[in-house]
C-alpha positions, -999 to +999 in steps of 0.1 A: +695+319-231+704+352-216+673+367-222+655+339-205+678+341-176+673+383-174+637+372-173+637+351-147+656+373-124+632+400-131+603+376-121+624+368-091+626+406-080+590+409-088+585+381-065+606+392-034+591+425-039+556+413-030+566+393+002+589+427+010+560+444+003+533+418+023+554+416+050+559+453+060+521+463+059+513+432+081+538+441+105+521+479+100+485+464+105+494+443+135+476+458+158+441+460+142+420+427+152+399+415+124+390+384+142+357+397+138+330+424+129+326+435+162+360+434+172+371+456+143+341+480+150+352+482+184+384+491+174+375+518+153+349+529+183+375+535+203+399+548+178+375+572+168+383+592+199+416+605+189+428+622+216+427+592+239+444+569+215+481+568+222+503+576+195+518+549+174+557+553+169+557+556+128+582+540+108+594+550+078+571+532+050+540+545+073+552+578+073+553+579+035+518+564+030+507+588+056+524+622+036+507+612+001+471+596+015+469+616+052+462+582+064+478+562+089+476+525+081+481+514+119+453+542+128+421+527+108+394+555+119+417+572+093+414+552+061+380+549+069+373+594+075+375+603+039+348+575+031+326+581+061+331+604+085+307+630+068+284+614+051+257+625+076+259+657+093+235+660+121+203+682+114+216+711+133+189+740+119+164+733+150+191+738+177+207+766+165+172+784+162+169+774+195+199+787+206+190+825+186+156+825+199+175+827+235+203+855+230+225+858+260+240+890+266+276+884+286+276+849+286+300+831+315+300+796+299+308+785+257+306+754+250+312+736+218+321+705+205+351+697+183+339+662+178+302+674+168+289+638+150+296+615+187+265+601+195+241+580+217+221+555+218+183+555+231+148+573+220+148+608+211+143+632+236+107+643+234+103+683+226+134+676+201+134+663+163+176+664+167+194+629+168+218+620+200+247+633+200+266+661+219+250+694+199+217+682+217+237+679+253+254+709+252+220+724+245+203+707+271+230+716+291+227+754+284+191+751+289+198+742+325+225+770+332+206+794+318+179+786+338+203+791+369+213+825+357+242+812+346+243+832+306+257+807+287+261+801+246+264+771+224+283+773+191+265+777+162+293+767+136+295+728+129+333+712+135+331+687+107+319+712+083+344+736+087+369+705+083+353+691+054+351+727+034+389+730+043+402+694+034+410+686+070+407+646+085+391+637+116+423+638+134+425+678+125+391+684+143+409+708+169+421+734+142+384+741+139+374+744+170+403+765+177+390+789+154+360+790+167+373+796+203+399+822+187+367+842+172+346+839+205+372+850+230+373+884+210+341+895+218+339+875+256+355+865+292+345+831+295+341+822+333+340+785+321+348+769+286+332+733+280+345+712+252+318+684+252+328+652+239+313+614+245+340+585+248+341+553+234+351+526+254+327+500+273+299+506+287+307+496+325+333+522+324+311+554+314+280+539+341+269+542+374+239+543+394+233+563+419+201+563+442+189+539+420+192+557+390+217+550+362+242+580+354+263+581+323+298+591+341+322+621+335+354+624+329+377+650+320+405+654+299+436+675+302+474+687+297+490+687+324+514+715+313+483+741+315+484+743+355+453+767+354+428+746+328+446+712+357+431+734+390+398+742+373+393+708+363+403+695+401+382+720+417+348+711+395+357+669+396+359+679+437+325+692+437+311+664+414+329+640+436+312+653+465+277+656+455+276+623+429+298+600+444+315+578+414+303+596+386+334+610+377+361+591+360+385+615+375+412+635+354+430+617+325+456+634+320+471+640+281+510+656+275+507+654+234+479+676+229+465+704+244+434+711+234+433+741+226+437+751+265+466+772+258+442+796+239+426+803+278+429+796+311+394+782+313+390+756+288+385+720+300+375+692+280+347+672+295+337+637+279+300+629+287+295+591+282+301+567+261+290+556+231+269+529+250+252+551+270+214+559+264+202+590+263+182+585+291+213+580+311+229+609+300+196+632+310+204+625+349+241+640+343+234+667+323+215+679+354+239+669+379+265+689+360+244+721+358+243+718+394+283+713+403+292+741+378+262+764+393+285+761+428+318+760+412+304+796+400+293+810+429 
């Protein structure tokens, strides 16, 4: 009879252990909608952005899953990175022959991309074989200023490889890119440092159309505790502002990270579209950028 009873109770802990259990990753997982595919893509769309996401106040079971995994179970572009995130690198060998074949001697712009795989939608640009993403508009974007005078240099080294060959997540994308920054501000004075991203939010926020032409919009991203990387940023949104009236999202200001700004004075963070966008819409911008950061040089 006492055995039986032990039993039971056992059975009974098992039991309230599960609902314990149940209830604390529900309450974890509140705030990822799986009311439907898109909804959930969506979310991880615009999670997938991670220095726009605001930071979600960890308790202690999350914590603990997040020390032995690196995931964050309210967070789901992270349960989803090790599975994913790499799977396809983009086919980088074209563009970075591109960029050898046009050496730059004392270059006044670097820009790179710690978020290398962010893409568009739309046709391939024709002269091209690379997919959409923002490796081909930083280069089309260096095509322009170099064409202005303006020397400028694309990195050759791929972000997400150099996280995936040092066990790094998605979230650790920055430590990368810092490196890379570290290594090219040895050898140069950067006039202008452009860390190119694309958003991921709807697509009415990163449009506009402007004399009749649609415009994938600009925005910039920032600390506010770098004053220097805050004026530069001002003083290039003022001359977008004034020759492409609302295709600048304005500033969006950012206090938990920063960006790697504190490695130089001249580092902004610039998100080109969105994730909606066509590629044909970001084409206008790419010029219209070359053009505000060819007076924001002079």
């Amino acid at each position: 009879m006492h055995l039986k009873r032990k039993k039971k109770f056992r059975f009974l802990n098992y039991l309230l252990f599960v609902i314990l259990l149940f209830m604390i990753i529900n309450f974890i997982l509140k705030d990822i909608k799986l009311g439907s595919n898109t909804k959930f893509i969506d979310q991880l769309f615009y999670q997938s952005n991670s220095h726009i996401v605001s930071k979600v106040d960890n308790n202690l079971f999350s914590e603990f899953i997040n020390t032995i995994n690196n995931i964050q179970l309210s967070n789901p572009i992270t349960i989803l990175d090790k599975v994913f995130a790499y799977e396809k690198e983009p086919d980088v060998t074209q563009a970075f022959a591109y960029i050898q074949n046009n050496v730059v001697d004392n270059p006044r712009v670097y820009i790179y991309s710690t978020h290398p795989n962010e893409g568009y939608l739309g046709e391939k640009v024709e002269g091209y074989e690379l997919d959409n993403t923002v490796i081909l508009a930083s280069i089309l974007l260096q095509e322009k200023l170099n064409e202005k005078g303006i020397g400028t240099i694309v990195e050759e080294r791929s972000a997400s490889q150099y996280i995936k060959e040092h066990n790094l997540n998605y979230d650790q994308s920055y430590q990368a890119t810092r490196v890379f920054l570290k290594n090219q501000l040895e050898n140069n004075d950067f006039d202008l440092i452009i860390d190119l991203h694309r958003d991921a939010v709807p697509k009415s926020t990163t449009t506009t159309v402007i004399d009749n032409q649609s415009y994938a919009k600009i925005m910039f991203v920032a600390n506010v505790n770098y004053k220097e990387n805050i004026a530069l940023a001002n003083e290039l949104n003022s001359i977008i502002n004034n020759k492409y009236p609302t295709l600048s999202r304005g500033i969006y200001n950012k206090y938990v990270d920063n960006f790697n700004q504190d490695l130089d004075s001249n580092v902004i963070l610039l998100e080109l579209g969105g994730n909606y966008n066509k590629m044909e819409e970001v084409l206008p911008t790419i010029d219209a950028l070359a053009n505000s950061i060819e007076e924001l040089l002079k």
